[in-house]
C-alpha positions, -999 to 999 in steps of 0.1 A, spaced: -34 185 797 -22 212 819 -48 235 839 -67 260 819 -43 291 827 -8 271 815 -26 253 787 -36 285 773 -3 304 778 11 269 759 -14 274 732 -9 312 727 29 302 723 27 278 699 -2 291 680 22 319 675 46 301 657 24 283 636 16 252 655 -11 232 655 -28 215 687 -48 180 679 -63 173 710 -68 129 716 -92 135 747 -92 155 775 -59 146 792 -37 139 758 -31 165 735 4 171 707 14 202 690 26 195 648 35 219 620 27 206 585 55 198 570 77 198 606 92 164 618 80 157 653 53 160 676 56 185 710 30 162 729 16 167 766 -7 142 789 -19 133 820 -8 100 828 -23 75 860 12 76 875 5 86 910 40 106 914 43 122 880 12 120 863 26 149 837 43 143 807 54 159 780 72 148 752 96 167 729 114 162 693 148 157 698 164 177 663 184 158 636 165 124 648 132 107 647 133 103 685 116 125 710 130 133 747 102 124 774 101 136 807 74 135 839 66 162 867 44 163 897 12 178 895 30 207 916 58 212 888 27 220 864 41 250 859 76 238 853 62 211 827 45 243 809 78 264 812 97 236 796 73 230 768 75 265 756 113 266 763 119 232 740 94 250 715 117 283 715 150 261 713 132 242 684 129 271 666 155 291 668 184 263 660 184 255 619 179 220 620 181 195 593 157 167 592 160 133 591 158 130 558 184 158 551 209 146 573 248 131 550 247 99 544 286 98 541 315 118 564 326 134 529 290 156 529 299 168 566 316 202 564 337 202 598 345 233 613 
């Protein structure tokens, strides 16, 4: 997980909206939403470059978009989580589960 500073700025962020964090041990931790597809998940890996990753839904799938920084990017790794939170949010998505099932349900603009 992030230092103390940007893992509470994280928390404040998406506490706000809701989320949840489950923490798996001190350097693996995910965001959920009850009822929300997809996990928002951060860790500290042993990769000696880019030991940060974080790990984002990607919206309309079951897939996630993963990424790594430095431990001098921390920040950036925080910035992004928040800004893949507020993108996440603000878009009306349709699950998996929603999504056509034939090209006469999609209405095309």
């Amino acid at each position: 997980m992030p230092n103390t500073v940007s893992k509470n700025i994280i928390l404040e962020e998406f506490s706000k909206y809701g989320w949840k964090l489950k923490t798996q041990n001190k350097n693996n931790g995910y965001f959920y939403k009850p009822g929300h597809p997809g996990k928002f998940i951060i860790e500290k890996t042993n990769n000696p470059i880019n030991p940060i990753k974080i790990s984002v839904p990607i919206p309309n799938t079951e897939l996630q978009y993963t990424t790594s920084y430095s431990l001098l990017e921390e920040h950036v790794a925080s910035h992004d989580m928040i800004k893949h939170l507020n993108n996440y949010i603000n878009k009306n998505y349709i699950y998996p589960k929603q999504l056509p099932t034939t090209t006469d349900e999609i209405e095309w603009a």
